[in-house]
C-alpha positions as CSV (number, residue, x, y, z in Angstrom):
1,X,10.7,92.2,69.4
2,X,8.5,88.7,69.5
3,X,9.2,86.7,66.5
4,X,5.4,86.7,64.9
5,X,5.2,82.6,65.7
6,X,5.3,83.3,69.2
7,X,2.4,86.1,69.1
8,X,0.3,83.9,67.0
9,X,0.7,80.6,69.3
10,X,0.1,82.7,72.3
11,X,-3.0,83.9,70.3
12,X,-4.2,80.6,69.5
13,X,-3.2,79.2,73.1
14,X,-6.5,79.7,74.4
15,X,-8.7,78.6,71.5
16,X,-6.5,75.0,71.2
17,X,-8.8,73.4,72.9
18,X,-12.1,74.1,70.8
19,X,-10.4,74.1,67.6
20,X,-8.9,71.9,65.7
21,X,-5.3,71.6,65.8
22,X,-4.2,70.9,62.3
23,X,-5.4,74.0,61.5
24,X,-3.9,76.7,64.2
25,X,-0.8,75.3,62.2
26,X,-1.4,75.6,58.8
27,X,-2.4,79.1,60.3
28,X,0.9,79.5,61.8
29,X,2.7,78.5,58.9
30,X,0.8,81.1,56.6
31,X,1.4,83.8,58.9
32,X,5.3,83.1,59.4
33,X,5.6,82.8,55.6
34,X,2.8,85.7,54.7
35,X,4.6,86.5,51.5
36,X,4.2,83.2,50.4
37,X,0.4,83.4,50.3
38,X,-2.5,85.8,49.5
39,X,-6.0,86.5,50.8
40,X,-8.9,86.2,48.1
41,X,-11.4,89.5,48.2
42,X,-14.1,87.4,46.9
43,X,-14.1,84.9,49.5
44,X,-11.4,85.1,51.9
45,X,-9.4,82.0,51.5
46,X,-6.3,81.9,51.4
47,X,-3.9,81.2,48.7
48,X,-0.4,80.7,47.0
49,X,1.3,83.6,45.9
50,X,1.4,82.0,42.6
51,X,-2.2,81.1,41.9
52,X,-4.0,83.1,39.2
53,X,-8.0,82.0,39.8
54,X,-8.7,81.5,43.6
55,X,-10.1,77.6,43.6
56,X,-12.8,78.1,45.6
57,X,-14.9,81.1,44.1
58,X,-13.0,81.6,40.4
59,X,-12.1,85.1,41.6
60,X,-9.2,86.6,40.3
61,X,-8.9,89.8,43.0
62,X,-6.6,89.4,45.7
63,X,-4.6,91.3,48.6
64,X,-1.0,90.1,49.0
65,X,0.0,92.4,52.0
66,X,1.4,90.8,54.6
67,X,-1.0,92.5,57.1
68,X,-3.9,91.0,55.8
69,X,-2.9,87.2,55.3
70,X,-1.2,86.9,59.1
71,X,-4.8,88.7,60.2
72,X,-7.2,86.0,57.9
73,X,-4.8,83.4,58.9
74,X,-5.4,84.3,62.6
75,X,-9.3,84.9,62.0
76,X,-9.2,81.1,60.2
77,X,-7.4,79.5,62.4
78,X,-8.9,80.4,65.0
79,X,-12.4,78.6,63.9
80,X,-13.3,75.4,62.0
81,X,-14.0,75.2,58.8
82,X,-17.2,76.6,57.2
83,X,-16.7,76.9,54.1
84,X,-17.4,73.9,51.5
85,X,-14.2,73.1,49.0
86,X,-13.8,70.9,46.6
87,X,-12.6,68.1,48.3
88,X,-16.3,68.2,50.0
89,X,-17.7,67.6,47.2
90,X,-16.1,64.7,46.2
């Protein structure tokens, strides 16, 4: 069996070009270390395993399984960013 980093960079291989790098590797690095992190279910983002209040919408829902952050990591990644975080606002 494929280690999941090799899946997920043969994934992103064809969409390198169009998106941004720095982000097919934060996505990679999510998705090798998926129990690290969990998906927010009231806006998708992605967060620690440790944080209580998701930072971008104040929810406090979220779906640790593994299955779900590699597939929002991939779906992320995969795309540049349109969501506006704090750091836009500043």
């Amino acid at each position: 069996m494929y280690p999941i980093r090799f899946f997920l960079r043969s994934y992103f291989s064809e969409i390198t070009m169009n998106a941004n790098e720095s982000r097919i590797d934060k996505a990679l690095k999510i998705a090798a270390n998926a129990s690290d992190y969990k998906v927010c279910e009231g806006c998708d983002s992605i967060v620690s395993i440790g944080s209580v209040l998701c930072p971008n919408c104040h929810s406090f829902r979220f779906d640790e399984s593994r299955t779900r952050v590699i597939s929002q990591a991939m779906l992320l990644g995969s795309r540049e960013q349109n969501s506006v975080t704090a750091s836009d606002l500043m």
